[in-house]
N, CA, C and O of each residue as an XYZ file, in Angstrom:
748
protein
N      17.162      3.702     13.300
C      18.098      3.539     12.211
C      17.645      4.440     11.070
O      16.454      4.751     11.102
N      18.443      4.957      9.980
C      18.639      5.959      9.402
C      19.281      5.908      8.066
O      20.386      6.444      7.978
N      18.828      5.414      7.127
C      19.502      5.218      5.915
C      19.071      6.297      4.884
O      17.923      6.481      4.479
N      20.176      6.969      4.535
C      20.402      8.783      4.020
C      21.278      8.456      2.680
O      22.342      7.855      2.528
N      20.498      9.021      1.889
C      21.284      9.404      0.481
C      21.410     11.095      0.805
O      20.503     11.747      1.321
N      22.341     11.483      0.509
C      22.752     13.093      0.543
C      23.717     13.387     -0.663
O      24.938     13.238     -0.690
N      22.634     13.973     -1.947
C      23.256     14.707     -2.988
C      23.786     13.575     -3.378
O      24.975     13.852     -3.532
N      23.583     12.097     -3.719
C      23.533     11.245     -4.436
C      23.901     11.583     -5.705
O      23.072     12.371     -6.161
N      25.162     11.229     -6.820
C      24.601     10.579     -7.980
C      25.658      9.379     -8.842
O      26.865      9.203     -9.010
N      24.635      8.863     -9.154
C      25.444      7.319     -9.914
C      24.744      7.265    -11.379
O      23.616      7.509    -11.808
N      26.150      6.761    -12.008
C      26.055      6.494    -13.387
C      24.955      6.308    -14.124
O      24.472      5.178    -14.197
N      24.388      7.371    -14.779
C      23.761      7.334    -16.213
C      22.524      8.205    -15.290
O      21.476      8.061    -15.919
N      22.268      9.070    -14.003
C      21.674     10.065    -13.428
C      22.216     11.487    -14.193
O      23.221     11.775    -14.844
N      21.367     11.995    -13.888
C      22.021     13.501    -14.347
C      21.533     14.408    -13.479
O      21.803     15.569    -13.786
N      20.690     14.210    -12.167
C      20.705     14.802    -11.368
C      20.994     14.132     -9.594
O      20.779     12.923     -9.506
N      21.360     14.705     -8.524
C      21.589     14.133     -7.608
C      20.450     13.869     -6.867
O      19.714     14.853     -6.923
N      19.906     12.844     -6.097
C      19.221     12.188     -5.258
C      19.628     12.517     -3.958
O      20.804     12.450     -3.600
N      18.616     12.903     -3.167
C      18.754     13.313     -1.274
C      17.600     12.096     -0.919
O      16.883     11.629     -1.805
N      17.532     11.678      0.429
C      16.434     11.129      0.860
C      17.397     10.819      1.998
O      18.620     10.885      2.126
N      15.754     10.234      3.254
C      16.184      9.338      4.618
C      15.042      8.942      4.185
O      13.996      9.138      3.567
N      16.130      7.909      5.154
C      14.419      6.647      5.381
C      14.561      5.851      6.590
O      15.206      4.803      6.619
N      13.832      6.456      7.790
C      14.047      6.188      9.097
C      13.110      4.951      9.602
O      12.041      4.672      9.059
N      13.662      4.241     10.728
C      12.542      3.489     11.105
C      11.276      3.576     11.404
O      10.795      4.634     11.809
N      10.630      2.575     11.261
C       9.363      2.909     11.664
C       8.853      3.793     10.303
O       8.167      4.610     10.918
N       8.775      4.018      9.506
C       8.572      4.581      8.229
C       8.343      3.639      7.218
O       8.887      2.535      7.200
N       7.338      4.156      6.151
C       7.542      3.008      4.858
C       7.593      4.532      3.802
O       6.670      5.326      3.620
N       9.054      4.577      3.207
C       9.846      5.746      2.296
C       9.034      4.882      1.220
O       8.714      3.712      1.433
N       8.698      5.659     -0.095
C       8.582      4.985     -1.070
C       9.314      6.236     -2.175
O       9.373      7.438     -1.916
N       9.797      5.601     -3.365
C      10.549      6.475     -3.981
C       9.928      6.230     -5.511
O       9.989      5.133     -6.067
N       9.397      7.266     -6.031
C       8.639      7.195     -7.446
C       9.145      8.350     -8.514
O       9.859      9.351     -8.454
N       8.554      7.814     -9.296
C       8.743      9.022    -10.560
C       9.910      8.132    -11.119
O      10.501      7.286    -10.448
N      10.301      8.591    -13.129
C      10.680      8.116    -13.631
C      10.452      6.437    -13.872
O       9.490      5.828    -13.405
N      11.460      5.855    -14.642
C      11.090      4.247    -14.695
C      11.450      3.409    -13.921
O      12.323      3.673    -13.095
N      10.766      1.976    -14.006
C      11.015      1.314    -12.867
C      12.632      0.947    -12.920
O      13.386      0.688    -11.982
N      12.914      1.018    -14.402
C      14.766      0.495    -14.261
C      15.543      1.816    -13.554
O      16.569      1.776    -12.876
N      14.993      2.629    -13.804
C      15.592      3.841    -13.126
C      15.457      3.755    -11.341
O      16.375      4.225    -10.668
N      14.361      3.183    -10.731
C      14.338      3.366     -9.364
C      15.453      2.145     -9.157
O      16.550      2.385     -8.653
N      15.150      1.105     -9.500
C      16.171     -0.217     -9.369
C      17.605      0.395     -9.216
O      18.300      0.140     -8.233
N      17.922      1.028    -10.000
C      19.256      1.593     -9.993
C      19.582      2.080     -8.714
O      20.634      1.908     -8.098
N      18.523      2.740     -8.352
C      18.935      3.599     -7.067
C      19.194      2.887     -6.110
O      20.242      3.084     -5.494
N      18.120      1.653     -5.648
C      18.067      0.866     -4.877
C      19.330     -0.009     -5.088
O      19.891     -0.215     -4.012
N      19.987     -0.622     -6.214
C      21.097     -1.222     -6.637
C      22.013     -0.700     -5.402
O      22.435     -1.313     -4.422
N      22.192      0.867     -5.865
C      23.294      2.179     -5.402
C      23.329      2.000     -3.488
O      24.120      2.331     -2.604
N      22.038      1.316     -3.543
C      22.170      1.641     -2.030
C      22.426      0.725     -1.508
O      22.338      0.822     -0.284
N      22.913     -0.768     -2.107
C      23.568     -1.990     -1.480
C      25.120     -1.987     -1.971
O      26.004     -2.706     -1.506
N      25.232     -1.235     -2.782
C      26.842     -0.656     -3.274
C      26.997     -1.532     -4.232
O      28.032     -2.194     -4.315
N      26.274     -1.623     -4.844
C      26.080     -2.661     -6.260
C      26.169     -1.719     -7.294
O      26.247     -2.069     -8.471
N      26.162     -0.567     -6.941
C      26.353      0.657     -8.241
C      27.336      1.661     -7.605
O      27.189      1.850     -6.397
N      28.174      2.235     -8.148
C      29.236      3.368     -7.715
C      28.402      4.399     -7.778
O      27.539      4.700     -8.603
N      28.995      5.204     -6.210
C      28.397      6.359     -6.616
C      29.675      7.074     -7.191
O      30.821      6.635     -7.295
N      29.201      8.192     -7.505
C      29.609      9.432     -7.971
C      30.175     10.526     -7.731
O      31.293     10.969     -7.992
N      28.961     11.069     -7.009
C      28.940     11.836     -6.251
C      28.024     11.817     -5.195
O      26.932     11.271     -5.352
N      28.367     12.400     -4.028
C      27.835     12.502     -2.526
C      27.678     11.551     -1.718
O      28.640     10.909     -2.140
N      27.157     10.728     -0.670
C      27.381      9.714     -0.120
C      26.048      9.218      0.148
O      25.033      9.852     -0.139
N      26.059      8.054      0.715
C      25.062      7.109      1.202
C      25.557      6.504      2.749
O      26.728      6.170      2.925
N      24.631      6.416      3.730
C      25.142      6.123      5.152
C      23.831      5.431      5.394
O      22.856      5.505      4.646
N      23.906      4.735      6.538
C      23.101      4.258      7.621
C      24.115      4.688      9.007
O      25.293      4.515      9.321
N      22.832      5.384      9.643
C      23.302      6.182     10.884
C      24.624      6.827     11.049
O      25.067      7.114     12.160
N      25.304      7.072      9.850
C      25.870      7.882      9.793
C      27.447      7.494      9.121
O      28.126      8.309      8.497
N      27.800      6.234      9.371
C      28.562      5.566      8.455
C      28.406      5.618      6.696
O      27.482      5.524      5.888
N      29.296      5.743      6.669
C      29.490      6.282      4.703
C      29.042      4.431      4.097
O      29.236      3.522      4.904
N      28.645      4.194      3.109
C      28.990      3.243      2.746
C      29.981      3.584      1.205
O      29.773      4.203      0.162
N      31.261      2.686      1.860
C      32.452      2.284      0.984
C      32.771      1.374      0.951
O      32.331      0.390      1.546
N      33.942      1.492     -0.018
C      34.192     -0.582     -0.260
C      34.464     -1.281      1.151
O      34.276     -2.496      1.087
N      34.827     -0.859      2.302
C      35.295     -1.657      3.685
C      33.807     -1.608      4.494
O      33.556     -2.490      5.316
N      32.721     -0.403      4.181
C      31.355     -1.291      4.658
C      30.405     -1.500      3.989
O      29.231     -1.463      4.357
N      30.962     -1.824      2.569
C      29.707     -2.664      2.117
C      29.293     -3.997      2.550
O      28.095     -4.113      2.808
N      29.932     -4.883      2.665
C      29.290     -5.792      3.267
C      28.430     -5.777      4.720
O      27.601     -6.571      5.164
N      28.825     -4.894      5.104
C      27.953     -4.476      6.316
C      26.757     -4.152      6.054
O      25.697     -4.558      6.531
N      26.968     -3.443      5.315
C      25.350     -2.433      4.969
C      24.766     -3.702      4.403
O      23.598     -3.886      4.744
N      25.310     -4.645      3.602
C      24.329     -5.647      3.295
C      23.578     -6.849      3.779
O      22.664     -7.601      3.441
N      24.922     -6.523      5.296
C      24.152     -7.374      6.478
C      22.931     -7.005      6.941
O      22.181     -7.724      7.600
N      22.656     -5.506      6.482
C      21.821     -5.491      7.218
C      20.147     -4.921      6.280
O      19.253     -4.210      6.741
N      20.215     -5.416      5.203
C      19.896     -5.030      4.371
C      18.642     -6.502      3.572
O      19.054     -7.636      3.324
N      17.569     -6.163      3.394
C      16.903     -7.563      3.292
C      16.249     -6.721      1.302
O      15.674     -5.638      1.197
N      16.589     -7.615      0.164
C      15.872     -6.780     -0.676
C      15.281     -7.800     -1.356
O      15.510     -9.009     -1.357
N      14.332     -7.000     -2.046
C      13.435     -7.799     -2.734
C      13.276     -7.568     -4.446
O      12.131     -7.137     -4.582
N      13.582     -7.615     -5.086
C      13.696     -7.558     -6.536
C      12.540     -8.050     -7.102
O      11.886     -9.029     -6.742
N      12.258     -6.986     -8.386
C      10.810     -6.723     -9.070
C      10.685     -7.834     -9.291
O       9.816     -8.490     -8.717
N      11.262     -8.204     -9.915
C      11.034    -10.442    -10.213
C      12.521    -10.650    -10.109
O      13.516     -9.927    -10.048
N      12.138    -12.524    -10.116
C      13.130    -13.222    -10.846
C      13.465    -13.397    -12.134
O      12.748    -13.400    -13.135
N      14.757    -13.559    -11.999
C      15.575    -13.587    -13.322
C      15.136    -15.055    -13.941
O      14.922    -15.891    -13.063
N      15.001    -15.421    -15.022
C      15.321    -16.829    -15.378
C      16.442    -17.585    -15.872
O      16.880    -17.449    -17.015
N      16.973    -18.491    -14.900
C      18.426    -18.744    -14.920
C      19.247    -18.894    -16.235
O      20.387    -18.527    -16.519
N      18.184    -19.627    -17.022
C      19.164    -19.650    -18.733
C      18.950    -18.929    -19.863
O      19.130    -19.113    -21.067
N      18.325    -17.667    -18.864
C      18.599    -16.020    -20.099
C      20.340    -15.879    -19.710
O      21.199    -16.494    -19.079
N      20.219    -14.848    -20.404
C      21.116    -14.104    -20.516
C      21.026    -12.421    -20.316
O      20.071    -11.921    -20.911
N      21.653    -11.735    -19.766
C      21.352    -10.472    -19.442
C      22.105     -9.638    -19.506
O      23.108     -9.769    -18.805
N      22.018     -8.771    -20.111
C      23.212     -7.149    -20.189
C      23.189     -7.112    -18.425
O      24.123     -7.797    -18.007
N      22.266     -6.415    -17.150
C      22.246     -6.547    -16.053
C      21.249     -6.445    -15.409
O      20.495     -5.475    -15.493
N      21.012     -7.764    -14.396
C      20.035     -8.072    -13.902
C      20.396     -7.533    -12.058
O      21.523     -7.577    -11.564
N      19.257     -7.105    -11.390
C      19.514     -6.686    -10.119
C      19.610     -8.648     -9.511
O      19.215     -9.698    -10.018
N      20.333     -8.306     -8.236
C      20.390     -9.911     -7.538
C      18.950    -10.212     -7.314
O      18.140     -9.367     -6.932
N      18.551    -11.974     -7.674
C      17.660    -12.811     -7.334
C      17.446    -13.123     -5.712
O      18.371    -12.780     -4.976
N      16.286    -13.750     -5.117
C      16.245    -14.436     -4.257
C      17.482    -14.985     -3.517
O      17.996    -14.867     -2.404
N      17.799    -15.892     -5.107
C      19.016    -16.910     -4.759
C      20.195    -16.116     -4.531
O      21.105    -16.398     -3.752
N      20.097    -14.944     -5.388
C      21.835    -14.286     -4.922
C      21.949    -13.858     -3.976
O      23.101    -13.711     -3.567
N      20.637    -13.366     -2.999
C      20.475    -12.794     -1.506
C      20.914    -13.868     -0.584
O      21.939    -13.672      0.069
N      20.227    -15.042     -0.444
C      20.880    -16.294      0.241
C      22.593    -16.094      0.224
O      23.343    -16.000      1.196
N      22.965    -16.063     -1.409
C      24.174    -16.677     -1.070
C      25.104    -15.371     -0.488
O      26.300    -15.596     -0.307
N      24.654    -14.216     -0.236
C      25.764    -13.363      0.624
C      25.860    -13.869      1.854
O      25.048    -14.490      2.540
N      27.360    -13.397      2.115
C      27.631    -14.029      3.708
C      26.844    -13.826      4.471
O      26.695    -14.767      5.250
N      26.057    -12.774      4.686
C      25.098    -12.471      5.977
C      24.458    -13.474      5.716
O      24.688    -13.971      6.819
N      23.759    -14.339      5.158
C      22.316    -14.957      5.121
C      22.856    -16.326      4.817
O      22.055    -17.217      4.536
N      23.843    -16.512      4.841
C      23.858    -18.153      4.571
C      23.119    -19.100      5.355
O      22.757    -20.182      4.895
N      22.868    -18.690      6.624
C      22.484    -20.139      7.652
C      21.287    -19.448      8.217
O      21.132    -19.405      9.438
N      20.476    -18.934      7.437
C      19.206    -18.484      7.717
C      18.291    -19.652      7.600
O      18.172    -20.309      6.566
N      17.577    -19.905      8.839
C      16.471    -21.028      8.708
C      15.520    -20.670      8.312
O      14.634    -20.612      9.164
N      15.103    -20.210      6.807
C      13.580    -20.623      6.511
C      13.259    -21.417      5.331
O      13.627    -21.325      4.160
N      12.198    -22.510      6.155
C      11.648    -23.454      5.813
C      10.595    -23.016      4.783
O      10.205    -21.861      4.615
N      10.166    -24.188      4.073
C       9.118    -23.870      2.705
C       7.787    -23.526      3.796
O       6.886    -22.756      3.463
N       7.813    -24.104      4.913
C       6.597    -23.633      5.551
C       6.600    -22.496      6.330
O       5.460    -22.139      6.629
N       7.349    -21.912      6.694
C       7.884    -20.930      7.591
C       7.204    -19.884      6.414
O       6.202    -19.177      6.524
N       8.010    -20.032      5.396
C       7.507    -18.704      3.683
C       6.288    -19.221      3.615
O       5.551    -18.323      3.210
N       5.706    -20.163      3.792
C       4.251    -20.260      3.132
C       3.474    -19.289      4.154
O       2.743    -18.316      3.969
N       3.998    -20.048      5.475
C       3.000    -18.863      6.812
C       2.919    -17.049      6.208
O       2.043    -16.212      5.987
N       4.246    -17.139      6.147
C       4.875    -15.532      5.805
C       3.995    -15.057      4.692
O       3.475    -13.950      4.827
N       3.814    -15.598      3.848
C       2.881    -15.173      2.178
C       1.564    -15.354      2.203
O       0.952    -15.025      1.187
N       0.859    -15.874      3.265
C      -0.526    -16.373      3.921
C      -0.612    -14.465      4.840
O      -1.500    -13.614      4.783
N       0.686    -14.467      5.553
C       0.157    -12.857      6.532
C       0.245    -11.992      5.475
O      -0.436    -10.999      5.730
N       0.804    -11.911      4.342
C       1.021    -10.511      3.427
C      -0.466    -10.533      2.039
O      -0.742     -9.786      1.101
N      -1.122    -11.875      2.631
C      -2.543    -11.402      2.461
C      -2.842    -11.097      0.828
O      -3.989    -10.998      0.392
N      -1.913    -10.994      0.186
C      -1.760    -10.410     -1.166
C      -2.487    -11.260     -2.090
O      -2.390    -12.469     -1.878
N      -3.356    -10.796     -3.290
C      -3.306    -11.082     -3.897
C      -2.483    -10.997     -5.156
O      -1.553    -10.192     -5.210
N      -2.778    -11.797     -6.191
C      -1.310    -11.453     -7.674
C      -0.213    -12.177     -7.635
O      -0.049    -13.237     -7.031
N       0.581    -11.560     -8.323
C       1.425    -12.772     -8.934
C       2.168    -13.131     -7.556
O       2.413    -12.398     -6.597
N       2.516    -14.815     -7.808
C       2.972    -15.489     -6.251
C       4.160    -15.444     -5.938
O       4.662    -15.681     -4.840
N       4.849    -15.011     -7.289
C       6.286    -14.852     -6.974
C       6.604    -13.476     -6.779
O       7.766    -13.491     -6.373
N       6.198    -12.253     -6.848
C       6.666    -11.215     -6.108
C       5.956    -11.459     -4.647
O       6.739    -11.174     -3.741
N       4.817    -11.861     -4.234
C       4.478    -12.065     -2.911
C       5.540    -12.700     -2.127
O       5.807    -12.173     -1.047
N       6.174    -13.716     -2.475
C       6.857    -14.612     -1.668
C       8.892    -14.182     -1.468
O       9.718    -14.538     -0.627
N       8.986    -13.282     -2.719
C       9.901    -12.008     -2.396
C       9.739    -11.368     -1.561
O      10.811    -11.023     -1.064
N       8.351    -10.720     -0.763
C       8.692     -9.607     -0.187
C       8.484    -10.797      1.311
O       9.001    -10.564      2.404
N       7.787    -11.803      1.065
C       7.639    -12.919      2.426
C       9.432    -13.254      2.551
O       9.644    -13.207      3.763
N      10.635    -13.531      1.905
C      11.678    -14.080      2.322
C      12.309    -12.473      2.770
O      12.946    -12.347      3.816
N      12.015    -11.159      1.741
C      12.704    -10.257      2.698
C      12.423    -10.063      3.845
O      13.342     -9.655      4.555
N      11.093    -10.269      4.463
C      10.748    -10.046      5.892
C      11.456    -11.214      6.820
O      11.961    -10.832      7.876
N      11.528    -12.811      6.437
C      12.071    -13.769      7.099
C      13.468    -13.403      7.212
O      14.054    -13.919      8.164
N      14.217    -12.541      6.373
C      15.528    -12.414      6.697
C      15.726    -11.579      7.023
O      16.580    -10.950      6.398
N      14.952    -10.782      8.525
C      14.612     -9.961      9.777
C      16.125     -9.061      9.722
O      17.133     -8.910     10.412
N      15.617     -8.643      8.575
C      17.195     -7.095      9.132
C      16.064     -6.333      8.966
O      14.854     -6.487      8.800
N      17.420     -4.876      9.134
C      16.240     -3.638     10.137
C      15.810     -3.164      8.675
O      14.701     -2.658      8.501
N      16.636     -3.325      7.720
C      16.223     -2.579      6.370
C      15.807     -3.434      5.680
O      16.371     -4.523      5.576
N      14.593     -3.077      4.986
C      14.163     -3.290      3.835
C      13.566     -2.880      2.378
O      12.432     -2.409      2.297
N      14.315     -3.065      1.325
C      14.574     -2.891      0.146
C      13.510     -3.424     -0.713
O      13.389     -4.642     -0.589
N      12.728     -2.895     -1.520
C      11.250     -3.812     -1.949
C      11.050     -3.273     -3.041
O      10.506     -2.181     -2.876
N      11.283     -3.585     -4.385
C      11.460     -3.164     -5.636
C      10.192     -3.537     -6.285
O       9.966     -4.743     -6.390
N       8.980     -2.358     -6.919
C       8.256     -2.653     -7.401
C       7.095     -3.608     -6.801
O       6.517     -4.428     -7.514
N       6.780     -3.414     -5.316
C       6.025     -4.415     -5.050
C       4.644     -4.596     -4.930
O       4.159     -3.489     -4.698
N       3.659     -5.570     -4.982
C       2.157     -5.682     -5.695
C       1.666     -4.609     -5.105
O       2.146     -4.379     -3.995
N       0.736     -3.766     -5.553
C      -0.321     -2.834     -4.749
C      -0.899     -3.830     -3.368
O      -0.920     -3.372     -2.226
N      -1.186     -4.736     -3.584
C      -2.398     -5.479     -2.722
C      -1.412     -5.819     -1.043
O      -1.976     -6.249     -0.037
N       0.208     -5.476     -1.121
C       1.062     -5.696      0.044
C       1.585     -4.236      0.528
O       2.717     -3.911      0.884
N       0.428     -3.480      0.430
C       0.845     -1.873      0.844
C       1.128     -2.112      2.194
O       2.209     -2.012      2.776
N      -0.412     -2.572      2.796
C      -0.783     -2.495      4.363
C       0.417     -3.373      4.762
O       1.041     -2.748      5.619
N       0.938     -4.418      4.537
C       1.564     -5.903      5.050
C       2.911     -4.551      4.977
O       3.364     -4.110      6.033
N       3.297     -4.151      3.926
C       4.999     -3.154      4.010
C       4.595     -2.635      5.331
O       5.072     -3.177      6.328
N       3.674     -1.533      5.474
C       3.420     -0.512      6.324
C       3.340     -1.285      7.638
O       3.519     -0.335      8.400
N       3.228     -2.114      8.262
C       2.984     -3.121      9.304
C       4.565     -3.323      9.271
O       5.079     -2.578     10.106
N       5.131     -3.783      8.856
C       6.691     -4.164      8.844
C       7.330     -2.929      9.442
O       7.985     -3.006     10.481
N       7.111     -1.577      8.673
C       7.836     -0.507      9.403
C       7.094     -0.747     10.490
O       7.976     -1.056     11.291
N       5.879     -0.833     11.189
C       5.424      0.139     12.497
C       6.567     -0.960     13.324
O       6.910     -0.694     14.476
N       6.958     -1.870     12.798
C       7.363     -3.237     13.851
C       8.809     -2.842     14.113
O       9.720     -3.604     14.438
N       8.880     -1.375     13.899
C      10.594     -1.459     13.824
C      11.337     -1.203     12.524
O      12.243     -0.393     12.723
N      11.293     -1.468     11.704
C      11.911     -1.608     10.323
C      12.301     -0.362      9.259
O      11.291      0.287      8.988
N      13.201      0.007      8.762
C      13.102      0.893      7.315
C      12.252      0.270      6.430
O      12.023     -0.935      6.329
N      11.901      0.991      5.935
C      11.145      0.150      4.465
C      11.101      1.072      4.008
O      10.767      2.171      4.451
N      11.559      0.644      2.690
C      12.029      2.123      1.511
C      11.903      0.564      0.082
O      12.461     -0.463     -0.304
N      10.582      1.599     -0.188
C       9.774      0.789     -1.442
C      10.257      1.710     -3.054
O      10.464      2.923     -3.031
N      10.355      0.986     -4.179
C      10.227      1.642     -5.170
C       9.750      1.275     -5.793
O      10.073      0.254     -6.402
N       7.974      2.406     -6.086
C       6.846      2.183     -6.896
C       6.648      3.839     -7.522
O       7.170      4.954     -7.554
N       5.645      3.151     -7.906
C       4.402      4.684     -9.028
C       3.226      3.745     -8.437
O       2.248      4.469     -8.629
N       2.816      2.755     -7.931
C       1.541      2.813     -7.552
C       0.722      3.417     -6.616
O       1.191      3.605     -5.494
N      -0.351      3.739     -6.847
C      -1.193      4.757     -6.118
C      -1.421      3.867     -4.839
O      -1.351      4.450     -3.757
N      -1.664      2.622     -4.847
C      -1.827      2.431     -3.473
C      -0.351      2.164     -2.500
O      -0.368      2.158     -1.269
N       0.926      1.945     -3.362
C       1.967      1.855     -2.483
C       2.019      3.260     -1.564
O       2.226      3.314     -0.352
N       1.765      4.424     -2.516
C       1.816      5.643     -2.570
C       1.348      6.086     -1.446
O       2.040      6.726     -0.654
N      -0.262      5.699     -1.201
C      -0.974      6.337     -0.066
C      -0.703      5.380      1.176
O      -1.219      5.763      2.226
N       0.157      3.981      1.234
C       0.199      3.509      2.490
C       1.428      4.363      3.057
O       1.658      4.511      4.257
N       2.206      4.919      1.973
C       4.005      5.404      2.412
C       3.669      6.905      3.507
O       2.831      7.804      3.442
N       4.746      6.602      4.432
C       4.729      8.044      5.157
C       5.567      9.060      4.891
O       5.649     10.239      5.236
N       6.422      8.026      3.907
C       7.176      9.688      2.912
C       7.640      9.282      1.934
O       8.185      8.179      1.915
N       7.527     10.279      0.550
C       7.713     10.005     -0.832
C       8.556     10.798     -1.914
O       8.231     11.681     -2.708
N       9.658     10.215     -1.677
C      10.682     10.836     -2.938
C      10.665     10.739     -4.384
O      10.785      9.676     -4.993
N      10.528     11.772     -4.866
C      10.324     11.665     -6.281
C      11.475     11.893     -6.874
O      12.163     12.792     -6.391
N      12.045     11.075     -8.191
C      12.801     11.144     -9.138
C      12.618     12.406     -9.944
O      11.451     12.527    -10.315
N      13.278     13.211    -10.262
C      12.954     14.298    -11.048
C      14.327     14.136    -12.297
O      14.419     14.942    -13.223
């Protein structure tokens, strides 16, 4: 599987974005700020318009008739949670907003099932991005989306691709950096 930005660009970019990010790979995409990579990652669940050029998995465009597809198949993990009684100009989707898309409604995982899952990703640091990137892996699609995630879950990402998987991370950390087998920079 094959998820391709080609000459990418969406609102408030001023230059276009190229990348793949094939299986078996852990893509990581750096440079600029972290609200700036979010965006991209947003762009690639069709949560942001593009602009210009397209976005595919294996070769399908994503447009309004397959976005929901692409998000079937699509597991993401967001830098944190939101806290429910802020308020926000715009927040990327929570945990909870991933559940509630149609793909994932009747996904069985149990509080122990995530505890096992956050016990293998070995991580130390904060427990709530650990247990983000533990429910994106329980909700076993081929892609995964991992926004900002701890240095200490490089190896645990990189293990996920060898198993099959996209994994297309967006960091600046040096150790996400050196586990990734390919690295797009924001310019």
């Amino acid at each position: 599987m094959t998820l391709e930005l080609n000459n990418v660009l969406i609102e408030g970019e001023t230059r276009p974005l190229s990348l793949m990010a094939h299986t078996g790979k852990m893509t990581c995409m750096t440079g600029g700020s972290c609200e700036r990579r979010t965006r991209w990652l947003l762009a690639m669940m069709g949560f942001l318009p593009v602009q210009e050029g397209f976005i595919c998995i294996d070769g399908e465009p994503l447009n309004v008739r397959t976005t929901p597809d692409f998000r079937s198949l699509m597991a993401y993990a967001p830098a944190q949670l939101g806290v429910a009684s802020e308020v926000y100009r715009y927040e990327p989707p929570s945990v909870q907003d991933v559940f509630q898309l149609k793909a994932n409604r009747r996904l069985p995982i149990s509080n122990g099932l995530l505890g096992e899952e956050m016990r293998r990703i070995d991580a130390q640091g904060d427990r709530d991005r650990v247990q983000l990137i533990a429910v994106a892996t329980l909700l076993e699609k081929p892609i995964m989306l991992i926004d900002s995630p701890i240095p200490t879950a490089a190896s645990y990402l990189q293990q996920q691709a060898r198993k099959g998987k996209v994994v297309l991370v967006a960091s600046g950390d040096r150790e996400i950096l050196a586990a990734s087998d390919d690295i797009v920079e924001l310019i």
